[in-house]
C-alpha positions in Angstrom: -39.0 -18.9 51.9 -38.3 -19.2 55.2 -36.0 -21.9 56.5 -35.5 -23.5 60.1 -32.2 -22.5 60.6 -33.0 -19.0 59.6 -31.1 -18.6 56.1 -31.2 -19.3 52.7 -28.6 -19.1 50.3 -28.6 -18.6 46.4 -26.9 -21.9 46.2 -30.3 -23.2 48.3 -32.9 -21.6 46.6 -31.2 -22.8 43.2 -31.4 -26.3 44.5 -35.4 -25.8 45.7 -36.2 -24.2 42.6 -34.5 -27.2 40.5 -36.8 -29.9 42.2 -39.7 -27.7 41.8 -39.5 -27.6 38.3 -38.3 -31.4 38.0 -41.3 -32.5 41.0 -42.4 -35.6 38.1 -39.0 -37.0 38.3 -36.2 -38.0 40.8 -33.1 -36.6 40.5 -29.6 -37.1 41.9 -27.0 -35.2 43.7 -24.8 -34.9 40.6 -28.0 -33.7 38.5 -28.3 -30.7 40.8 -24.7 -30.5 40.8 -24.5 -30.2 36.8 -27.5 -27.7 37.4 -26.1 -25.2 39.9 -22.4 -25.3 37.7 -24.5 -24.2 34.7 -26.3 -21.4 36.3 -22.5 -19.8 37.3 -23.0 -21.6 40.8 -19.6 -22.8 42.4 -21.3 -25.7 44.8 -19.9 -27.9 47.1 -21.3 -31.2 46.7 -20.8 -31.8 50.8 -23.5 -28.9 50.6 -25.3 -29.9 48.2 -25.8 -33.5 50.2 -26.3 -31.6 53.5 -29.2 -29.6 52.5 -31.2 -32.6 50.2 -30.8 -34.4 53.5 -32.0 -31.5 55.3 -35.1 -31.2 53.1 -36.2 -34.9 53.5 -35.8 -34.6 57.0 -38.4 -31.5 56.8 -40.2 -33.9 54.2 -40.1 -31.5 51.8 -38.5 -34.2 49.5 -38.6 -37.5 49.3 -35.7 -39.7 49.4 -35.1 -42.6 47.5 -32.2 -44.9 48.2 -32.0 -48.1 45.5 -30.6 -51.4 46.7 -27.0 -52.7 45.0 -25.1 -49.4 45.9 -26.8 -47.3 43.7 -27.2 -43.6 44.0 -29.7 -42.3 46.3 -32.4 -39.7 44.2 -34.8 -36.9 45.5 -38.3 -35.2 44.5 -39.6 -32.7 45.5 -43.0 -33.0 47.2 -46.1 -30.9 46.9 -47.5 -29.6 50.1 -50.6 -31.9 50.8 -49.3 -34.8 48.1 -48.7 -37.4 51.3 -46.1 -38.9 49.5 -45.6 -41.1 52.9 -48.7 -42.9 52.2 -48.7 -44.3 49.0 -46.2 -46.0 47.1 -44.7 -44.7 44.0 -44.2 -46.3 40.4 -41.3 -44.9 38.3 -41.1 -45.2 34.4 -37.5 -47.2 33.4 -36.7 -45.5 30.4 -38.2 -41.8 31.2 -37.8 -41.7 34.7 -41.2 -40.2 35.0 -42.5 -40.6 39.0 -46.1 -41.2 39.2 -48.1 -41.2 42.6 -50.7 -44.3 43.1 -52.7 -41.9 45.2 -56.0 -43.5 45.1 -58.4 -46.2 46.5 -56.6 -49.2 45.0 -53.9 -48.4 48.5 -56.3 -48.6 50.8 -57.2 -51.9 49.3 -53.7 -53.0 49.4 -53.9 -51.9 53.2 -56.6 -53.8 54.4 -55.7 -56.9 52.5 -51.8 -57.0 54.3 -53.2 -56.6 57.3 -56.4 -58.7 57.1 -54.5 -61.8 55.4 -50.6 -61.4 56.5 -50.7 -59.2 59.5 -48.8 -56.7 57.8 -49.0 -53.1 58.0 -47.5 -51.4 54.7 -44.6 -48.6 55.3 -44.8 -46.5 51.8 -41.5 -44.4 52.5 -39.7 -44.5 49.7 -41.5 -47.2 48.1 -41.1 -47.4 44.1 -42.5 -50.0 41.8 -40.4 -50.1 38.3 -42.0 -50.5 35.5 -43.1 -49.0 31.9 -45.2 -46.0 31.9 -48.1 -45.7 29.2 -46.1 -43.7 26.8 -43.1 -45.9 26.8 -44.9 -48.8 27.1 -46.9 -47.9 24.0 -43.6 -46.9 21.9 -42.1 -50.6 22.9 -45.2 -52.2 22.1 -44.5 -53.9 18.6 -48.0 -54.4 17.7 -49.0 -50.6 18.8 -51.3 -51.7 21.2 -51.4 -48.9 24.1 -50.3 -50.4 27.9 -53.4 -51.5 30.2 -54.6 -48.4 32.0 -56.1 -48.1 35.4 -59.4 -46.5 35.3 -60.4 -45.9 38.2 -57.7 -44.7 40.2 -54.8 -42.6 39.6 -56.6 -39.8 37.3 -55.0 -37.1 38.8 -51.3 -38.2 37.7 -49.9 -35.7 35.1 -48.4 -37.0 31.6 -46.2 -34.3 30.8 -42.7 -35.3 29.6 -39.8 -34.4 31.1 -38.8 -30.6 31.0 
């Protein structure tokens, strides 16, 4: 894969292979880290940090910084996925990333601008919550979550690999 500044390093194409396989979920620096130490890598973390940064600037990833000082996370993103456009809701106790990539934003769009002036930035935009799965195991009575039928059919259910 061809790269802008005209290289790529092992250390690099461990990294993109890493959030290739882990696109459903964000991960840290220090995941990658842990990752790239395993495989008999010997990676600078500066580096490490240098080229995530380098790969959401080419929006190949998508950053996401949490408020109250916590770590910032990445994910890699598929080409034609437009990540930029819609927000994002991330499971809480499987870290799971799902994409609300469907009809219900456009709604959300028009009713921000139409009734608060508003025009919605998705960027790095994450709604926290339960997914389906988890919701469902928490659920004392076993009743399954509520699901959302007519949008977001394309999001994947696999568990984390």
């Amino acid at each position: 894969m061809a790269r802008s500044d005209g290289y790529n390093t092992k250390t690099r194409q461990l990294i993109l292979d890493y959030l290739i396989r882990n696109r459903q979920h964000a991960v840290s620096a220090s995941n990658i880290l842990e990752h790239l130490e395993a495989e008999g890598a010997s990676p600078n973390p500066t580096t490490v940090y240098r080229y995530l940064d380098k790969l959401a600037g080419e929006q190949r990833v998508m950053k996401y910084v949490a408020d109250k000082g916590e770590k910032a996370v990445f994910q890699y993103v598929d080409e034609g996925r437009h990540c930029r456009e819609h927000l994002h809701l991330k499971c809480v106790r499987c870290g799971r990333i799902y994409h609300l990539d469907c009809h219900f934003m456009d709604e959300v769009r028009a009713h921000l601008m139409a009734e608060h002036g508003f025009t919605l930035q998705c960027e790095g935009s994450v709604l926290y919550g339960l997914c389906r799965s988890c919701a469902a195991n928490e659920t004392e009575d076993g009743q399954a979550a509520q699901t959302c039928k007519n949008c977001c059919a394309d999001v994947d259910t696999d568990k984390k690999q």
